[in-house]
N, C-alpha and C positions, 0 to 999 in steps of 0.2 A: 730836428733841424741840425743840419752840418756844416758844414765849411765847406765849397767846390774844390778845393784840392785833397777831400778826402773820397771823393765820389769816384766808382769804379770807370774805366773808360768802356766808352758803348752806352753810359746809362741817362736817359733823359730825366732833367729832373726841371722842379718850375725853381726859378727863384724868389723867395721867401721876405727875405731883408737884405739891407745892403748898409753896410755901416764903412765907419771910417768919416776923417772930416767932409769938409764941403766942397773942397774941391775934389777928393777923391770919388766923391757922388756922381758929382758934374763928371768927371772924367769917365767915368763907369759906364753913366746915360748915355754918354757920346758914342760910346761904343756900342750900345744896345744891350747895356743889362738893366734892365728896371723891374719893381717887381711885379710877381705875377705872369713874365715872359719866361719861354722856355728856353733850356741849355743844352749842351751835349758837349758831354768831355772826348773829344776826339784821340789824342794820347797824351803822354805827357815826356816830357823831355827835358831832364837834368835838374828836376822840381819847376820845372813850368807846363801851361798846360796850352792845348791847342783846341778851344774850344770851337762850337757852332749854333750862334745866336743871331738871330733873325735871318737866317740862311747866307751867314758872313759869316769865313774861319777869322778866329781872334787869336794870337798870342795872347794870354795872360800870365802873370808873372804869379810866384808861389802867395809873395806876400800879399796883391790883389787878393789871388783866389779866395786867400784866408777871411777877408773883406764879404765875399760872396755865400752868403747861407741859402740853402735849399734844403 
């Protein structure tokens, strides 16, 4: 298990856990990460990453990513 901003970009991976408080959860879900959905790190840019969950691009931010284990 890793962190999503350490995952190579191109690689699909599932997400695992999702930590950080409760609203950070909630905020997460909003977006479509929950576990057991898939991800896709699209690139990344200036330590942020441009992902692709539930067939929606996401900015997420480095400190998120860190939030996101796969």
């Amino acid at each position: 298990m890793m962190p999503l901003n350490l995952v190579n970009t191109g690689e699909s991976q599932v997400i695992k856990k999702i930590g950080g408080n409760p609203v950070v959860k909630k905020h997460l879900a909003d977006l479509g990460f929950n576990v057991g959905g898939e991800v896709c790190v699209l690139s990344t840019l200036g330590g942020n990453l441009i992902v692709k969950v539930k067939e929606s691009r996401v900015a997420v931010s480095d400190e998120l990513a860190r939030k996101i284990m796969v």
